[in-house]
C-alpha positions as CSV (number, residue, x, y, z in Angstrom):
1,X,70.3,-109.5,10.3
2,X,71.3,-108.9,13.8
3,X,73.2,-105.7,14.4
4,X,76.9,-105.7,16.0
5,X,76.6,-103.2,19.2
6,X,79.3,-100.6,18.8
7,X,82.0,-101.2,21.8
8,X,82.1,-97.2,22.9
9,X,78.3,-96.7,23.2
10,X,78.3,-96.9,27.5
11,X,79.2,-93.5,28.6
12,X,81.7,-95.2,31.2
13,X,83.8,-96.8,27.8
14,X,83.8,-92.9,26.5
15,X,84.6,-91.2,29.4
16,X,87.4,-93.8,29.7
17,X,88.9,-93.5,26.3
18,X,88.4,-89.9,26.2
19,X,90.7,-89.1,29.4
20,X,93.1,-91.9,28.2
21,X,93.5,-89.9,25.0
22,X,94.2,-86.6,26.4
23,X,96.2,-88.0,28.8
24,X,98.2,-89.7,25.8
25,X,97.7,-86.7,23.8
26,X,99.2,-84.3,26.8
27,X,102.1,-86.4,28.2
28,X,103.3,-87.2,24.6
29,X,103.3,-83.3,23.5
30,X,104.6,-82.4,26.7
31,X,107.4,-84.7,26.3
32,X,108.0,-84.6,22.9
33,X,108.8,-80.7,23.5
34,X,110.7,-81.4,26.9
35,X,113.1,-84.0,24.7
36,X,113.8,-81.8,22.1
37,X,114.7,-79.0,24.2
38,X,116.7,-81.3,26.6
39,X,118.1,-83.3,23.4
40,X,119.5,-79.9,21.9
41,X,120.9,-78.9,25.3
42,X,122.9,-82.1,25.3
43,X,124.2,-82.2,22.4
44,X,124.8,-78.3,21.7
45,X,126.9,-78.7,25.7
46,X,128.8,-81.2,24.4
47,X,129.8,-79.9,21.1
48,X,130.8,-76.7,22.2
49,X,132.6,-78.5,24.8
50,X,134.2,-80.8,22.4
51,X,135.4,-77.4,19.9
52,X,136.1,-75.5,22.4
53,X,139.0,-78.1,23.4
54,X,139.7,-79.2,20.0
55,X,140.3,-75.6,19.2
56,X,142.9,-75.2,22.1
57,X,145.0,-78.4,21.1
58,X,144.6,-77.1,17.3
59,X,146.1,-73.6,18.3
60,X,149.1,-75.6,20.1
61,X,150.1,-77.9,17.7
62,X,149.4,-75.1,14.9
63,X,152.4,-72.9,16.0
64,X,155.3,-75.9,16.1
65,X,154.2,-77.0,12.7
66,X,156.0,-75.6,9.6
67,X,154.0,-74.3,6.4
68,X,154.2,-76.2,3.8
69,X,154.1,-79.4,6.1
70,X,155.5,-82.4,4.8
71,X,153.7,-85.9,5.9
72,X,155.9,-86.6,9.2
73,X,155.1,-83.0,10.5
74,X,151.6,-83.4,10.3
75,X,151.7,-87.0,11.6
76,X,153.3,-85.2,14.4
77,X,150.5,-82.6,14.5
78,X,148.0,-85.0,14.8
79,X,150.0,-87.2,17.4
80,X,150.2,-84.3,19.7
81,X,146.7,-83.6,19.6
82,X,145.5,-87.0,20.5
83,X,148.0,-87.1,23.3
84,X,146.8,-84.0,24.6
85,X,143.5,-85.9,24.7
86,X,143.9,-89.4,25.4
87,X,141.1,-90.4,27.2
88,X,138.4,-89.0,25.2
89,X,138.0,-91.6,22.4
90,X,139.1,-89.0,19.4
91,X,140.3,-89.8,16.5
92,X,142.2,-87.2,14.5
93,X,143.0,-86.7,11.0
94,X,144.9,-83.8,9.5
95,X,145.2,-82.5,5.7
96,X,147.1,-80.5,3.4
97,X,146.7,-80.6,-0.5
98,X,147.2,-83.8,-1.3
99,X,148.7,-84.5,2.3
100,X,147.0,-86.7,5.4
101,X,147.8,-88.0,8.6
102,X,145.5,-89.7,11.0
103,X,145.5,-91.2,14.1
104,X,144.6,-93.8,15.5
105,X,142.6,-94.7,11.7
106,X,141.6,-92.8,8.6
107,X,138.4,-91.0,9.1
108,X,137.9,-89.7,5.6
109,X,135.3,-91.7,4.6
110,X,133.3,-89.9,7.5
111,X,133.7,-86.7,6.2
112,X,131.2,-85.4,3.8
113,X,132.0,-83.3,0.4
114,X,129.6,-80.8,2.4
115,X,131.8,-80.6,5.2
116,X,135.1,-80.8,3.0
117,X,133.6,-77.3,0.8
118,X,132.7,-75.8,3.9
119,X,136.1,-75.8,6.1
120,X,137.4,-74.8,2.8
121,X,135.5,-71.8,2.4
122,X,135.5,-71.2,5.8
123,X,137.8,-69.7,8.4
124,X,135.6,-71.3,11.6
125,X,135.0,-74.2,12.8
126,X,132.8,-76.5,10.9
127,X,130.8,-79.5,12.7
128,X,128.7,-82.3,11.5
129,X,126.9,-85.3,13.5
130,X,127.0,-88.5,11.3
131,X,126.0,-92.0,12.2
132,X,129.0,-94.3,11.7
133,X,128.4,-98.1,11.7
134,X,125.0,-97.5,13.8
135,X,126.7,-95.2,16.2
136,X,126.2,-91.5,16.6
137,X,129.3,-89.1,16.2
138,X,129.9,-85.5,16.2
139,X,132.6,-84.7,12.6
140,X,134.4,-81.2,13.5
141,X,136.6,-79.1,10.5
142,X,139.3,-76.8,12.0
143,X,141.1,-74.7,9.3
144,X,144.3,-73.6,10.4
145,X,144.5,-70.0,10.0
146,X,147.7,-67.3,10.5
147,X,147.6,-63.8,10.5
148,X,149.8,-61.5,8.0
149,X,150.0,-58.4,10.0
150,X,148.6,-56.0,11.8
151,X,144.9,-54.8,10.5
152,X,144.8,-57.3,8.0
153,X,142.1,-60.3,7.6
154,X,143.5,-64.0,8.7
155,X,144.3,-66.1,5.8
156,X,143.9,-69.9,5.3
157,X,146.8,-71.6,5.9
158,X,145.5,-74.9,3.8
159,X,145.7,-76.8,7.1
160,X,142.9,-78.7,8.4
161,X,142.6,-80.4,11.1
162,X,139.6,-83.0,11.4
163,X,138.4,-84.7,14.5
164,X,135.6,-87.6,14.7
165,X,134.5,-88.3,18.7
166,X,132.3,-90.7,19.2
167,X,128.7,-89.2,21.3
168,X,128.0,-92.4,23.0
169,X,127.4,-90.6,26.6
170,X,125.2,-88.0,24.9
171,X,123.1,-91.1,22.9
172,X,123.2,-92.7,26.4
173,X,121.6,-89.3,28.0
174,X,119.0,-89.0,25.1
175,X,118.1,-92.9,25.7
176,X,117.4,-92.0,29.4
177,X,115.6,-88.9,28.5
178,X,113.1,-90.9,25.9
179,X,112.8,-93.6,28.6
180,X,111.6,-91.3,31.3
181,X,109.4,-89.8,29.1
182,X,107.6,-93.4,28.2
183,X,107.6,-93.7,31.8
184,X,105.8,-90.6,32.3
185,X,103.4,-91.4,29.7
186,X,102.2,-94.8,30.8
187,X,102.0,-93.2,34.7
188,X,99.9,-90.7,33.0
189,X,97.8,-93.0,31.0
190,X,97.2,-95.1,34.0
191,X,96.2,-92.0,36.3
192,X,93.7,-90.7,34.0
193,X,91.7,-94.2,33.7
194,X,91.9,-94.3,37.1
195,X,90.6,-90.7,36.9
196,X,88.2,-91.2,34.5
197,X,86.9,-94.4,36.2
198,X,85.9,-92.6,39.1
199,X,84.2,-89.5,37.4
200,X,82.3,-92.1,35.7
201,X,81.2,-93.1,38.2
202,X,79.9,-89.9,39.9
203,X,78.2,-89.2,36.8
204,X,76.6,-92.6,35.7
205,X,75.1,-93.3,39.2
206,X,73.0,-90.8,39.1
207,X,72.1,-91.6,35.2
208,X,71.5,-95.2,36.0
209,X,69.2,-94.3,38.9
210,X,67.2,-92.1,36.3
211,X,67.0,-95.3,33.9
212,X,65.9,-97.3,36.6
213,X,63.1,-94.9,37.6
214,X,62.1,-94.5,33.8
215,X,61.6,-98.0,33.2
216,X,59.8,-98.5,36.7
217,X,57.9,-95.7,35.1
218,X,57.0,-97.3,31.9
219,X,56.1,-100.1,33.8
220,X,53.3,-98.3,35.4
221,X,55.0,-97.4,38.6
222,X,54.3,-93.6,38.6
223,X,55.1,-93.0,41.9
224,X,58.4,-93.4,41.6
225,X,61.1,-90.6,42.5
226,X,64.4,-89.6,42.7
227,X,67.1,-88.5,45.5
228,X,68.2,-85.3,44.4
229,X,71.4,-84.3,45.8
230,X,73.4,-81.6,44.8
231,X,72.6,-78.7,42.6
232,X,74.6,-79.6,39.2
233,X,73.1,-80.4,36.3
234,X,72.2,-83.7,37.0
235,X,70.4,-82.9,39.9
236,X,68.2,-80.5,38.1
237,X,67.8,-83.4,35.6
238,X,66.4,-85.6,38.8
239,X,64.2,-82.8,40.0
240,X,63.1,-82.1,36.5
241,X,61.8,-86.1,36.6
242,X,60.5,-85.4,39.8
243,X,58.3,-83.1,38.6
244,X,57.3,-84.2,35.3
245,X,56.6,-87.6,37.2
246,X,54.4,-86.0,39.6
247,X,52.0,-83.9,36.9
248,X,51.9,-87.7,34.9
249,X,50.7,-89.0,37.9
250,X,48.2,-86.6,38.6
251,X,47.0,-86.8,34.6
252,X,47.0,-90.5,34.5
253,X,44.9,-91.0,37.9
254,X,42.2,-88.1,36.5
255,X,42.4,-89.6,33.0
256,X,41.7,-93.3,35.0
257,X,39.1,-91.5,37.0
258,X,37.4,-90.1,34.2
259,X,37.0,-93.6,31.5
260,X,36.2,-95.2,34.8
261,X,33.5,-92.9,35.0
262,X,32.4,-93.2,31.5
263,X,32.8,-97.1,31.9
264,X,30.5,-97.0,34.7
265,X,28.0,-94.4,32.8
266,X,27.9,-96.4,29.6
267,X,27.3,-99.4,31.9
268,X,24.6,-97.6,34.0
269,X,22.9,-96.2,31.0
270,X,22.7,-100.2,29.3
271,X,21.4,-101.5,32.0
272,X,18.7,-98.9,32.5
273,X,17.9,-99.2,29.0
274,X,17.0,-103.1,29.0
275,X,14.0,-103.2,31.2
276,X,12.1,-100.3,28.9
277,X,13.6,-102.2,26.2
278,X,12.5,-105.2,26.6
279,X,8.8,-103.5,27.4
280,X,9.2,-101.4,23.9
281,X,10.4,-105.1,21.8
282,X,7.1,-107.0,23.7
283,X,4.5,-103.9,22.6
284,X,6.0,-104.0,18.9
285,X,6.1,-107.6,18.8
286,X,2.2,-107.6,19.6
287,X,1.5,-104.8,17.4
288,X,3.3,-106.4,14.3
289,X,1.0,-109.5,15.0
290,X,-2.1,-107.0,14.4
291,X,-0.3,-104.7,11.5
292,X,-2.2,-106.3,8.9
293,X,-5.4,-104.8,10.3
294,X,-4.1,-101.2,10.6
295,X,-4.4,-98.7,8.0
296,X,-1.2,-98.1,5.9
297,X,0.2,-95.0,7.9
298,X,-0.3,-96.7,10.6
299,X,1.4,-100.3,9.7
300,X,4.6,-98.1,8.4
301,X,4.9,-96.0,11.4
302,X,4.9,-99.0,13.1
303,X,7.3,-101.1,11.2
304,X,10.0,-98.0,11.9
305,X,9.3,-97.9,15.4
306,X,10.1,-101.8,15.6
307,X,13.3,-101.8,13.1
308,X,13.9,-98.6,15.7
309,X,13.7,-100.6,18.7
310,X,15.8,-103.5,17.2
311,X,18.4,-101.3,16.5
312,X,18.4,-99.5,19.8
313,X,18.0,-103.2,22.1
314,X,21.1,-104.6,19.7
315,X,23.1,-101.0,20.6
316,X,22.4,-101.9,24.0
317,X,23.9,-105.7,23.9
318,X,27.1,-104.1,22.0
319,X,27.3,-101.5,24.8
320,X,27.0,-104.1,27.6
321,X,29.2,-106.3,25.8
322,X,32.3,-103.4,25.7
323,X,31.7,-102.5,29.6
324,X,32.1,-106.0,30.8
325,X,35.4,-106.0,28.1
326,X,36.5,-102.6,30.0
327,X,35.5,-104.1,33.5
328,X,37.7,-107.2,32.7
329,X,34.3,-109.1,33.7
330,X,35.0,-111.1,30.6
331,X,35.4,-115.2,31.0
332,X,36.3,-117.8,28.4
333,X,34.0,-121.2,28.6
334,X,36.2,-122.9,26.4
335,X,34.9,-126.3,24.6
336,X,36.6,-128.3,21.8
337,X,34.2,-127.9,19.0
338,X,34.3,-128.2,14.7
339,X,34.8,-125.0,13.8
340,X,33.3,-125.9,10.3
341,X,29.8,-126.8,12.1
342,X,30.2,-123.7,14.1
343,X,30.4,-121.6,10.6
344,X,27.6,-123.6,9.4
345,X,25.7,-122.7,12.2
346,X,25.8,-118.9,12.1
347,X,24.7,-119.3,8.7
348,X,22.0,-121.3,9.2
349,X,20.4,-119.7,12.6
350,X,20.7,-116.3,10.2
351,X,19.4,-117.1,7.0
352,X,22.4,-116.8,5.7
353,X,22.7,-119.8,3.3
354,X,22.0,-118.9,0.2
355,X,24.1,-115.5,0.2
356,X,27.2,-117.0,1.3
357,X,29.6,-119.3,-0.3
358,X,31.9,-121.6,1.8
359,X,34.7,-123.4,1.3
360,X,35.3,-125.7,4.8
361,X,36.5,-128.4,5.4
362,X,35.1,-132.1,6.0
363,X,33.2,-132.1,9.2
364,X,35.6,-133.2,12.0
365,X,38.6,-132.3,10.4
366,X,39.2,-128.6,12.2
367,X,38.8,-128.7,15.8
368,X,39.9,-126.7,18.2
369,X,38.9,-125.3,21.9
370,X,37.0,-122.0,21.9
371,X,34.1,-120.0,23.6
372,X,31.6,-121.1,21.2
373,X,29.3,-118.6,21.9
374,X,32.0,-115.9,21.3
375,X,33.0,-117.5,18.2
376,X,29.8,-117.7,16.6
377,X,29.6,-113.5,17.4
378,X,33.1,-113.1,15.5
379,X,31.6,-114.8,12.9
380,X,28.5,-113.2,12.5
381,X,30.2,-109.6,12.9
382,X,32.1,-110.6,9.9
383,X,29.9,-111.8,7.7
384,X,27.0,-109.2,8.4
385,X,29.8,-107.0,7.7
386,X,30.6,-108.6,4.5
387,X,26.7,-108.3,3.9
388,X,25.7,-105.0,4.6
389,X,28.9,-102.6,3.0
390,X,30.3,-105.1,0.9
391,X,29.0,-107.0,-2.5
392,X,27.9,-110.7,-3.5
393,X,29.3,-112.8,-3.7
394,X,30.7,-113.1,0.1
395,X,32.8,-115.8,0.7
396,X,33.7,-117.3,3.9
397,X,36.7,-120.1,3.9
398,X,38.1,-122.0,6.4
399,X,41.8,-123.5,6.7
400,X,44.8,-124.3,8.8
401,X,48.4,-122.8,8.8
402,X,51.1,-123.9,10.3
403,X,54.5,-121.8,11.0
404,X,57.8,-123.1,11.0
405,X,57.9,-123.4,14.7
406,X,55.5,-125.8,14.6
407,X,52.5,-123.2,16.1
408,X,49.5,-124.2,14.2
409,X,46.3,-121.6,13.4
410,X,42.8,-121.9,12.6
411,X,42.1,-118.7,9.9
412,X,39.0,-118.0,9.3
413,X,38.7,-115.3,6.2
414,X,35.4,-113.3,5.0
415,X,36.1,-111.7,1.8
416,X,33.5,-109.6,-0.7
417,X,33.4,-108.0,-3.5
418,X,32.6,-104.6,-3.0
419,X,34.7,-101.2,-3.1
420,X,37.1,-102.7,-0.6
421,X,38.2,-100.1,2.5
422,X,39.7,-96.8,2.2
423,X,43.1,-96.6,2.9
424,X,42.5,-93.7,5.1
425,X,40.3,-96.1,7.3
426,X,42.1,-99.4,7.4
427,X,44.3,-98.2,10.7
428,X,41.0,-97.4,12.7
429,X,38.3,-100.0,11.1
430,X,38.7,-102.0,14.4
431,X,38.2,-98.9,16.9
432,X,34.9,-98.3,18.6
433,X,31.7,-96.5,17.2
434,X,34.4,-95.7,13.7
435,X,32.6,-95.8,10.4
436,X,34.4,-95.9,7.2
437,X,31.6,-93.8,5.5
438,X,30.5,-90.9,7.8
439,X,27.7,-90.8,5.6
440,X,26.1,-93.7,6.9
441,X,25.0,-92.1,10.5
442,X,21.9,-93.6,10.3
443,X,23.0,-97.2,9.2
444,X,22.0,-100.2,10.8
445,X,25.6,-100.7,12.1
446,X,26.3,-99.2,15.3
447,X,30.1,-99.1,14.8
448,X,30.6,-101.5,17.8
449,X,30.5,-104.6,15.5
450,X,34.4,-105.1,14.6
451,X,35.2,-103.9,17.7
452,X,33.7,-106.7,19.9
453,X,34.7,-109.3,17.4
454,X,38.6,-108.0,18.0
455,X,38.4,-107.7,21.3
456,X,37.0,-111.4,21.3
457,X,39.9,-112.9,19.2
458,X,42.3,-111.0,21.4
459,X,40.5,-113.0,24.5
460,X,41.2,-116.4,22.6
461,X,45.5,-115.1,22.1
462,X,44.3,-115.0,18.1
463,X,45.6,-112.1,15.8
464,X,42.6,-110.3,13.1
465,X,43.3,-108.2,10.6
466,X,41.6,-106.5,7.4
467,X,42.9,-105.9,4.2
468,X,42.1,-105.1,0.4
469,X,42.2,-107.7,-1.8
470,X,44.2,-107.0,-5.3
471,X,41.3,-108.1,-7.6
472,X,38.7,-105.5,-5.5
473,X,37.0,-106.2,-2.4
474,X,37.9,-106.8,1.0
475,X,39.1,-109.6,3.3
476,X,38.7,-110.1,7.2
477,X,40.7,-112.8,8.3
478,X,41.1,-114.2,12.0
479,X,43.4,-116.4,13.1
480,X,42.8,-118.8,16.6
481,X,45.4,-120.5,18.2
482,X,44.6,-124.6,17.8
483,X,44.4,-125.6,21.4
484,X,44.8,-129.2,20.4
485,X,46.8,-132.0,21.6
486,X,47.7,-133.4,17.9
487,X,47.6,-131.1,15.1
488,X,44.8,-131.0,12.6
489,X,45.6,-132.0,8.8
490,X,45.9,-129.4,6.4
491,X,42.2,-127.7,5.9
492,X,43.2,-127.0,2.3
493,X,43.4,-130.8,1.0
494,X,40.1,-131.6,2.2
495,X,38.2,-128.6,1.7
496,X,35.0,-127.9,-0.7
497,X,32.6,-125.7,-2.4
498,X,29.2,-126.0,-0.3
């Protein structure tokens, strides 16, 4: 299942959100603080303003009205106050005992039990701010108090006077206040992408130049370096490249110089070796004509210096055989052939018959366009494999697979019966001159086998692979491309014991 790429994984995204949110973060705290200080100054202007006033007209009408008042007195009270204030929208209600009067409506319901106990208990002012059908309003209590003499405490008269005023320039203030702020904040918010757009871009340019030279780099391109300007980090990041470009340079050309040098030697060496070779495999193949005539000692001597000389001639062929693979002096002469006759062929021009089973299929029915001569080496590799570390019976079974695509393969598989491969071995049983069992120095296998045979199916685009079977033993299998017009029918329908 595909993976969704997270949105914020570009550095230019982060360094984008990041200054948006401190620029967020910064312009709302700023404001948020500037508005309530502002916000408090408003209001606590106005209502002291407002008191201040309310207290004057209180004290005015406070000395023309008689104690106890009777309902026209303090209608009159509270007419004289709102005249004395006509333009600022208040609305006045005044109370004693049981007693009201308002003007120009009753404001009771406005006035909270809280504010009621307080001017009661009180002998100041008392204000509130209430919202009153959606609209903010400041609620001020002024007891009426008279004094009863010199050096003695003012008393409650038991006259209130209340006064609503409605704080619509104040809300209006506050409205601007929030407005400016949002102002601010979106100013801000644009300034620091714009701000964070450009840093971005100082600091990815460099970065995206590095990337660039790292996939050159990986390309095989190690001469590649970087303009380092400046001395901040990221210039000591270039010139760090710089340099660890330069010493991998330098490694990979001696590390080049040096397998070309052991190429060439190995090469050197093989061909040196097949002239006295081919002399050694002449003078042995005369002298086993005549071993019947030698004494004993002498025939067995003989027959090791031969089997000797075998080995060494087919180390030779494996060694020549690598170097032209490492030379890339390796050519394909591709022909359509049947790959069952081929199989039957390695068998048969071995000796093979009788200690291999087969399951192919009918003659014609699997062909496909290969180096014959390579093929019939991958075979033999395997099988003499299968023969020499493995156990009877050695099977060797021939079928087609086809993928879903449509891509259709030849697999060849080689399976034994023996102890199978160590699990330690299976990652390097195709690697050169590797033996599973370091016991077996002396063996007839030179270690080269596998390793030619993979390097051959990797010359036809074919995959190999080696694995232990379940019920014991191993299994090589090879799979070749069918370079065919028309796909082959199944191998498995028409396939047989031979």
């Amino acid at each position: 299942m595909a993976r969704t790429p997270l949105p914020l994984r570009g550095l230019r995204p982060r360094l984008v959100v990041a200054f948006a949110l401190v620029a967020v973060v910064s312009a709302l705290s700023t404001g948020a603080l500037a508005f309530r200080e502002a916000r408090t100054g408003v209001l606590q202007q106005s209502q002291d303003a407002v008191i201040r006033q309310f207290r004057t007209s209180v004290d005015a009408v406070a000395l023309s009205t008689p104690l106890p008042p009777s309902r026209s007195d303090l209608q009159t009270a509270v007419t004289q106050v709102l005249h004395a204030n006509q333009s600022q929208g208040w609305q006045v209600m005044a109370t004693y005992g049981g007693l009201s009067a308002f003007t120009p409506e009753d404001v009771s319901d406005r006035l909270s039990p809280e504010l009621r106990r307080s001017v009661a208990d009180r002998r100041a002012a008392v204000f509130q701010r209430v919202n009153a059908d959606g609209r903010p309003c400041l609620v001020v209590g002024m007891p009426v108090t008279y004094d009863s003499g010199p050096g003695t405490e003012t008393r409650l008269s038991g006259l209130v006077m209340y006064l609503v005023v409605p704080q619509n320039t104040e809300q209006a203030s506050v409205q601007a206040m929030v407005s400016g702020i949002e102002r601010a904040t979106l100013v801000a918010l644009c300034l620091a992408v714009v701000l964070a757009l450009l840093a971005a871009r100082g600091v990815l340019r460099p970065v995206r130049a590095l990337r660039r030279a790292t996939r050159r780099m990986a390309e095989g391109h190690l001469d590649i370096r970087l303009a380092v300007d400046g001395s901040d980090e990221l210039a000591d990041l270039s010139k760090s490249f710089n340099e660890t470009a330069a010493a991998l340079e330098r490694s990979v050309a001696e590390l080049r110089r040096l397998e070309a040098r052991a190429r060439r030697f190995a090469a050197d060496v093989s061909h040196e070796l097949r002239t006295p070779l081919a002399a050694m495999s002449a003078v042995t193949d005369v002298l086993d004509e005549n071993a019947a005539q030698l004494d004993r000692e002498t025939g067995d001597a003989l027959r090791l210096v031969s089997e000797g000389t075998s080995r060494l001639s087919g180390l030779v062929e494996d060694l020549m055989e690598i170097s032209r693979f490492d030379a890339g002096a390796v050519r394909l002469h591709l022909d359509e052939v049947d790959l069952a006759e081929s199989v039957l062929r390695t068998l048969a021009s071995r000796g093979w018959q009788d200690r291999v089973e087969t399951r192919l299929p009918r003659p014609g029915a699997l062909r496909t366009r290969v180096d014959p001569r390579r093929l019939d080496v991958m075979t033999a590799n395997l099988i003499g494999n299968a023969l020499r570390h493995g156990a009877p019976p050695v099977r060797v079974t021939l079928r087609v697979r086809e993928e879903r695509t449509g891509v259709a393969w030849a697999v060849i598989e080689v399976d034994d019966n023996g102890p199978g491969i160590a699990e330690d071995a299976m990652p390097h049983i195709f690697e050169r001159f590797y033996k599973a069992n370091t016991a077996r120095t002396r063996s007839e296998s030179s270690g080269l086998g596998l390793a030619i045979t993979a390097e051959n199916v990797h010359l036809h685009g074919g995959r190999i692979g080696a694995a232990n079977r379940p019920e014991g033993g191993s299994v090589f299998t090879v799979e070749l491309p069918l370079r065919r017009d028309s796909a082959a029918a199944r191998a498995d329908d028409d396939t047989g014991a031979r």
